[in-house]
C-alpha positions as a printed Julia matrix, in Angstrom:
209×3 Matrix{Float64}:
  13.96    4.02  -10.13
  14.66    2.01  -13.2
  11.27    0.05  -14.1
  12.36   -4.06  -13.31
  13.75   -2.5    -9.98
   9.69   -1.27   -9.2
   9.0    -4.64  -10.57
  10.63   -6.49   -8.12
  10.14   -4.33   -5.29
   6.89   -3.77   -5.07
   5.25   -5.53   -1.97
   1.41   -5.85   -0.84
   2.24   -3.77    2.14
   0.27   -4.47    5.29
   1.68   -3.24    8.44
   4.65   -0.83    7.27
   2.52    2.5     6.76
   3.45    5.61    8.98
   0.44    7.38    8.18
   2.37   10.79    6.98
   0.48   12.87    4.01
   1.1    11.95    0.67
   2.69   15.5    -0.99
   0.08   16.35   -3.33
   2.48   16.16   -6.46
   3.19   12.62   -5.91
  -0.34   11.79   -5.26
  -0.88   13.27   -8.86
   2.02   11.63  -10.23
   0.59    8.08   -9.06
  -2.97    8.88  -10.52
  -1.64    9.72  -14.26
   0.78    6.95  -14.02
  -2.51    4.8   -13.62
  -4.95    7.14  -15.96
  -2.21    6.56  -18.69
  -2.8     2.74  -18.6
  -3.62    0.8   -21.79
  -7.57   -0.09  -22.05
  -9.65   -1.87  -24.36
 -11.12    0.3   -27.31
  -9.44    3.6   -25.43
 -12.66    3.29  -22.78
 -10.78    4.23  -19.61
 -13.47    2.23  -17.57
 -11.84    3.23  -14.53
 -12.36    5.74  -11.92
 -10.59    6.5    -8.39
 -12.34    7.28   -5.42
  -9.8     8.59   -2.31
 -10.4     7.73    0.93
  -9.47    9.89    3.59
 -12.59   10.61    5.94
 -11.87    7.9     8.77
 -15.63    7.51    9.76
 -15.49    5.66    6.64
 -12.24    3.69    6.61
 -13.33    2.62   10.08
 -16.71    1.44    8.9
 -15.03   -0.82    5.74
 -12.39   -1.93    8.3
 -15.2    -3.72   10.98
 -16.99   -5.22    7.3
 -12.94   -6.2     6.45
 -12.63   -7.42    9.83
 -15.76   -9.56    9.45
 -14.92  -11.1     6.45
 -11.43  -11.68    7.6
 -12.97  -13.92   10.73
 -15.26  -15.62    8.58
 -12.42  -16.93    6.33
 -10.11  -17.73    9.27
 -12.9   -20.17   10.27
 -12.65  -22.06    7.49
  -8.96  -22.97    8.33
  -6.96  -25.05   11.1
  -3.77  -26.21   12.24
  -0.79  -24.95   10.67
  -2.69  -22.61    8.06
  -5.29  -20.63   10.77
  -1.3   -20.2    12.31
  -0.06  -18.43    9.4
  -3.02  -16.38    8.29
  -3.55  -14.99   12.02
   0.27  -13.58   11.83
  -1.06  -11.9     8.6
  -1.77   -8.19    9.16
  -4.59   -5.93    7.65
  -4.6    -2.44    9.12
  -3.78   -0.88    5.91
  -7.03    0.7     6.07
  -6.75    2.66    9.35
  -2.91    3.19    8.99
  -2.26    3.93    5.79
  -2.17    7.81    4.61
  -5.32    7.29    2.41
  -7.0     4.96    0.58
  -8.14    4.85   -2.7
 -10.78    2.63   -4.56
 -10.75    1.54   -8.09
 -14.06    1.13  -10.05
 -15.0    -0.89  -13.08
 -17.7     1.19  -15.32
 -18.73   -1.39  -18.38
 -20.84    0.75  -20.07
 -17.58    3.38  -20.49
 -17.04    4.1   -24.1
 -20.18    1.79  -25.1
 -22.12    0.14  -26.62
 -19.62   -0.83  -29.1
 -16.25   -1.0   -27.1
 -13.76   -1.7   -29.83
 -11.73   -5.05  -28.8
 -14.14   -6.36  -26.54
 -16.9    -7.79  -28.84
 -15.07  -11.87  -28.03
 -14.04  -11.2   -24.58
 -16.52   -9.57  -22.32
 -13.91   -9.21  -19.47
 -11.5    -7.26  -21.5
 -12.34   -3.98  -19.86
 -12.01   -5.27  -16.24
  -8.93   -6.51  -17.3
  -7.52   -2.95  -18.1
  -8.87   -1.79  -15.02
  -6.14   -4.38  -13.86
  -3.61   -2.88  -15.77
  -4.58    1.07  -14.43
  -4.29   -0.45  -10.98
  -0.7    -2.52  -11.57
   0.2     1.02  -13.16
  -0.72    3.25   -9.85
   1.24    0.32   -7.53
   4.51    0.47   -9.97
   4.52    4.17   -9.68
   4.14    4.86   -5.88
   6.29    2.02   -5.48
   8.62    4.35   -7.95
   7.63    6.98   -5.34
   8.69    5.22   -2.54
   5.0     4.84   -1.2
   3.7     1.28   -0.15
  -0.07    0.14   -1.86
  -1.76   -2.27    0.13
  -4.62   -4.74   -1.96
  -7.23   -5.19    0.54
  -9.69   -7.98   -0.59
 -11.92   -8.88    2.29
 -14.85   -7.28    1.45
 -18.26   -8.21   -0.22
 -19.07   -5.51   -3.47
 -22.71   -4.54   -2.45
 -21.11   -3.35    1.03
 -18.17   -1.52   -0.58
 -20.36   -0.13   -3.36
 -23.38    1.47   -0.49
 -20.5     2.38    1.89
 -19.42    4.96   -0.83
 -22.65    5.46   -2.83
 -21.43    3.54   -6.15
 -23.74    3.14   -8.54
 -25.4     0.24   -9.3
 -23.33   -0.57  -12.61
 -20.83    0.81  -11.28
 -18.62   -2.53  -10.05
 -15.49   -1.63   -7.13
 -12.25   -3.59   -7.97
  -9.97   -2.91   -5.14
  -9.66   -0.81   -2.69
  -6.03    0.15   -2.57
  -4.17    1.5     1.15
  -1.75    4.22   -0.08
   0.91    5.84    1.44
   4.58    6.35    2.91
   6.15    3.42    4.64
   8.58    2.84    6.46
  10.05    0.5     4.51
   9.46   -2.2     1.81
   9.97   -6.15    3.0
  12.75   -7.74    1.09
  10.2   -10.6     0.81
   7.02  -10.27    0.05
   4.51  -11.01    3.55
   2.91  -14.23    2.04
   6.49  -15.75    1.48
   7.29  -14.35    4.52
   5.03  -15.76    6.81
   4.77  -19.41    4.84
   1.45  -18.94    3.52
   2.53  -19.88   -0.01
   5.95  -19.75   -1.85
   6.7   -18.74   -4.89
   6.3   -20.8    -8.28
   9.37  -20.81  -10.63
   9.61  -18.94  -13.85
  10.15  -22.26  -15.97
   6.63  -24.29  -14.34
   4.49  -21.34  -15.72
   5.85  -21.27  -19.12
   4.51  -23.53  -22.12
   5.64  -23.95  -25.64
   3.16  -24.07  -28.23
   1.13  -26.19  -26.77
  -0.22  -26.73  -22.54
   1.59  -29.29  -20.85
   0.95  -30.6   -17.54
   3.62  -30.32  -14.58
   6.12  -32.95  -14.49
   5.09  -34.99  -11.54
């Protein structure tokens, strides 16, 4: 798959998992494509913990659950409409799940290119994470962002370290297929801003209007 076609296809897939195995090639494939992304002062602050024991992913799907109530709570009308069509059941459908962690003291104490911007190596965690979902996408797997969750749960759920901070915890796996349009779109949560509104010239502006 050419790269601006995995670009553009990629979804945050929710409710199209069949729950088939993930050949063990392509499950390597997807974790190199992500260990080979760029990271401040070559630290690699990332690690990847897979999922597949479903005592657990039942346990971080009630906490997901939870969190998801508490938020729909907070909204009426048209938008509790919307977000209750919005699926999450990744977790216990997917083929496995797998959770990235942030280690700041990786490659410390001086990490080269991070002395101005403390948040430099959680941003390349970013990038390790937008490299595994380009490459299953490549793959023809589905990655699902789940983001309901509170860190101190996630992190004693799976015995993280203290320092040790979880970014995402990623539902991975064969689908059945890809939405032309992404589910937020889809379902009128939000839609999408235009290309020219997000780019400046030299200077910020403010939106027309």
């Amino acid at each position: 798959m050419e790269i601006y076609d995995a670009i553009h296809r990629r979804r945050d897939v929710r409710g199209e998992f069949t729950g088939e195995p993930i050949p063990r090639d392509v499950l390597d494939r997807v974790l190199e494509a992500a260990h080979a992304a760029p990271s401040v002062g070559l630290s690699q602050p990332w690690d990847f913990v897979l999922v597949g024991d479903p005592g657990i992913r039942r346990a971080f799907h009630e906490h997901v659950q939870s969190e998801r109530a508490a938020f729909a709570a907070t909204l009426t009308g048209a938008a509790a409409e919307r977000f209750a069509r919005i699926k999450i059941d990744g977790i216990l459908e997917s083929s496995l799940s797998v959770v990235v962690t942030y280690d700041p003291e990786r490659g410390g104490p001086a990490v080269l290119g991070r002395h101005a911007i403390a948040d430099a190596g959680l941003y390349s965690v970013c990038l390790a994470i937008q490299n595994l979902w380009l490459a299953a996408t490549a793959e023809g797997l589905g990655v699902g962002w789940v983001s309901f969750y509170r860190e101190p749960h996630l992190r004693g759920l799976l015995g993280i370290p203290e320092a040790i901070r979880p970014v995402a915890w990623l539902c991975l796996g064969p689908v059945t297929h890809l939405e032309p349009v992404p589910d937020l779109e889809r379902h009128g949560w939000r839609r999408r801003r235009p290309l020219d509104a997000a780019v400046h010239h030299d200077r910020w502006r403010e939106p027309a209007g």
